[in-house]
N, C-alpha and C positions, 0 to 999 in steps of 0.2 A: 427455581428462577429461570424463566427463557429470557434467551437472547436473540434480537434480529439482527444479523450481518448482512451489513449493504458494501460490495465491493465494486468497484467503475475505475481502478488509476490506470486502467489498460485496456486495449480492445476487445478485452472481455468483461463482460458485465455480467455480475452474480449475486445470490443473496441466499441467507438459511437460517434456520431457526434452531435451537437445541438449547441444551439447559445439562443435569446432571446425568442426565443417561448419554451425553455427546450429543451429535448433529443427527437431529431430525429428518431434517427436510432437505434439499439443498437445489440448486438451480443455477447454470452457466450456460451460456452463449456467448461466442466469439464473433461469427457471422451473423448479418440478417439486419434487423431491423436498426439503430440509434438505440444508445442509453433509455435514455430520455420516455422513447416511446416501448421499452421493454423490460425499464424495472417496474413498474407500478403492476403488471399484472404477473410477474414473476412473484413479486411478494405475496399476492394473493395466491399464486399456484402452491407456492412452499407452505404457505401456514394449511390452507386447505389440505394434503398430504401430509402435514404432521397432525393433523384433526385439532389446532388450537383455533383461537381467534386473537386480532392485533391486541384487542384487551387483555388477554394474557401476559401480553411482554412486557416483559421488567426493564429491559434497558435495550436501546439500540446503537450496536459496534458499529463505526464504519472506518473506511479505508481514507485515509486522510493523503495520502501519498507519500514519495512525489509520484507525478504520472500526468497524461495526458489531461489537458485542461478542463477542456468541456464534460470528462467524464468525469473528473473530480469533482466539479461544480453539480453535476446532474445527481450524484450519490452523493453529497454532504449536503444538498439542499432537502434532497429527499429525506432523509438523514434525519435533519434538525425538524422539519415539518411534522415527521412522524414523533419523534418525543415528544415535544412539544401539544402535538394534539392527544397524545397519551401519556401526556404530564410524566414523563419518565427519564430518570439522567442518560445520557451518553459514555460511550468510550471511542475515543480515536486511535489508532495505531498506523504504524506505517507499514507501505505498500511491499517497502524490502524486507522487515520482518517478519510478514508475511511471507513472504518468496521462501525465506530462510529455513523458517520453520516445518516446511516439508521435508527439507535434509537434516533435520537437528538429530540423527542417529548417527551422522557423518562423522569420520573419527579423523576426517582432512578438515586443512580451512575452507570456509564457503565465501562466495562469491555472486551477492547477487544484483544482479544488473539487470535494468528494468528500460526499453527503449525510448529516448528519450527525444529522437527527431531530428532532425538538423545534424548529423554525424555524431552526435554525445548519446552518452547512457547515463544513467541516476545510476550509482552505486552504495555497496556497503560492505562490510566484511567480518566475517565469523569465525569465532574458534570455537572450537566441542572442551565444554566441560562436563561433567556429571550432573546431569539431568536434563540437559539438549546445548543448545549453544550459547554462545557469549558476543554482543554485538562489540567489533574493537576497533571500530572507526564511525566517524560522523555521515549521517546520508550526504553526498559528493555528486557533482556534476563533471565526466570524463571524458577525454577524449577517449575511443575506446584502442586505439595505440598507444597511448599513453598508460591506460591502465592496464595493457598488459604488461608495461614495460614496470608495472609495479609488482601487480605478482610475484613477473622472472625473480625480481630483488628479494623477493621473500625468502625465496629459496625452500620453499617446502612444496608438499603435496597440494592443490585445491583442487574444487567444486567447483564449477562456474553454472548458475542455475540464472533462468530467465530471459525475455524474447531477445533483452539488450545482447544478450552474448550469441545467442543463435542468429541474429542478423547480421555481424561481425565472424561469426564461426571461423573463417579464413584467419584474421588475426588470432584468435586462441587456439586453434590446430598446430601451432607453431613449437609449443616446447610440450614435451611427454608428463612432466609433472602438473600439467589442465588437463582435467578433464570433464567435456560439457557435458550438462543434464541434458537429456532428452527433451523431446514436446512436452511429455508430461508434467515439465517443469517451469514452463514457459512464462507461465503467470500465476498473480496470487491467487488467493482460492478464497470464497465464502469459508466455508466450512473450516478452515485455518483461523478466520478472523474470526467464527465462535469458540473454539476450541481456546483460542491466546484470551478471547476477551472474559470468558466465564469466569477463569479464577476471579480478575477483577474485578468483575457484576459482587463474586461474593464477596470481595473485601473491601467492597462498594468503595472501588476504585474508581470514580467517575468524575463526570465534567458536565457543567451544563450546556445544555445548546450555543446560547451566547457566548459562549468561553473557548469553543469548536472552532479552527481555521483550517485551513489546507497548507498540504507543506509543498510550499512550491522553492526548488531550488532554480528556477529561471525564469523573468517575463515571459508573459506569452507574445505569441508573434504581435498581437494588435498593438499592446503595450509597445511593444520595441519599435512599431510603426510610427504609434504615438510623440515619440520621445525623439524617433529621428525628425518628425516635422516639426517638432518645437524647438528643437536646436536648430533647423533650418529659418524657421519662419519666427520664433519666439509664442509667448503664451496666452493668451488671458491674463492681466492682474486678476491674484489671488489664488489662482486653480497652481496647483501643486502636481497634479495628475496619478496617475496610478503606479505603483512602489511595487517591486518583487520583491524574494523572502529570500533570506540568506541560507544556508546550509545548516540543521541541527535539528532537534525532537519538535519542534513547530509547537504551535499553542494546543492546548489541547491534548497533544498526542505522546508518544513517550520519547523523552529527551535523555535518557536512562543509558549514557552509553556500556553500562555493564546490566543491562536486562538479559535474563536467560529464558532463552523461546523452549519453553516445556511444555507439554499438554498435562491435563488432568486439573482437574477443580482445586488446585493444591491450597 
């Protein structure tokens, strides 16, 4: 069974192919061109390197979030378009259990904060059980002074992985029991997003296209722009206008707040 993983909730835009042997193919750029104009031939680079064709895939993963808007939008349209025309179910997963699961060997709590713009990060948080990690909080919108001042409370060891933490670094340098991930950790990974989604594909854990949303834990700016001129000016009768998403496993994606991020086809 292969899978395609289309990931976009971050500056970096990635995708890969893999199935029971692990990840095939894989592909990331941070710099350079727009989503938009560098997944579509990205996908073609990955399958062509792993010698498949898109008629081979069985299902396609994507990064549902939370994260930046326009990339979110650009990888779950892409996303939905491609099952769709390969008549094949989907899996969603989120952008921070993704982040996570590169530290799920970690025998501290993890911490993964995903940058979120306007002074906030997206967060979540992990503890290590026997066979990688445990998600033990809902995905969260921070101040990121604030969430260190949650940490401190914790009182134990953590991880802090992700751009959210490294563009605040100054705030988490602050007490000895953080300590940040490296670049290497900065964002989620294609190749993460086949490894979590394979078990699923086999336990044909899926969702249809239609049933696929993005998990947004905040308007975006136009929205809020929206909303401030219709409280100044009033509305159209009828128009309602456009709603954000609250915090939690979004449609589609895993709301599971005890999922444990392992790898292997289990």
């Amino acid at each position: 069974m292969i899978v395609l993983g289309i990931e976009t909730a971050t500056v970096q835009v990635g995708c890969a192919v893999g199935g029971v042997e692990g990840v095939l193919a894989e592909f990331h750029a941070a710099r350079g061109r727009r989503h938009a104009e560098t997944l579509a031939p990205a996908i073609q680079f990955v399958c062509r390197e792993a010698s498949i064709s898109l008629r081979e895939v069985s299902a396609v993963a994507v990064d549902i979030g939370p994260g930046l808007f326009t990339g979110l939008r650009v990888g779950i349209a892409t996303a939905k378009a491609l099952a769709q025309a390969l008549r094949v179910p989907m899996i969603g997963l989120s952008s921070l259990d993704l982040l996570a699961f590169a530290t799920r060997y970690s025998r501290r709590t993890v911490l993964a904060a995903i940058d979120a713009r306007r002074g906030e990060v997206y967060a979540a948080t992990y503890r290590p059980v026997p066979g990688g990690l445990q998600r033990v909080s809902d995905y969260q919108l921070w101040r990121p002074r604030d969430l260190v001042l949650e940490l401190v409370a914790l009182g134990t060891d953590c991880l802090v992985v992700g751009d959210g933490a490294l563009r605040y670094r100054a705030l988490f340098d602050g007490d000895s029991r953080i300590e940040l991930g490296t670049v290497g950790y900065a964002y989620p990974s294609a190749s993460a997003l086949v490894e979590l989604a394979h078990p699923r594909a086999i336990r044909e854990d899926f969702v249809q296209p239609w049933e696929l949303a993005p998990l947004y834990l905040r308007q975006a700016d136009a929205e809020m722009a929206w909303r401030k001129r219709r409280e100044g000016k009033g509305a159209p009768a009828g128009w309602s206008g456009p709603t954000g998403r609250g915090s939690g496993g979004g449609e589609g994606g895993d709301g599971d707040g005890g999922v444990v991020l392992a790898g292997g086809a289990g």
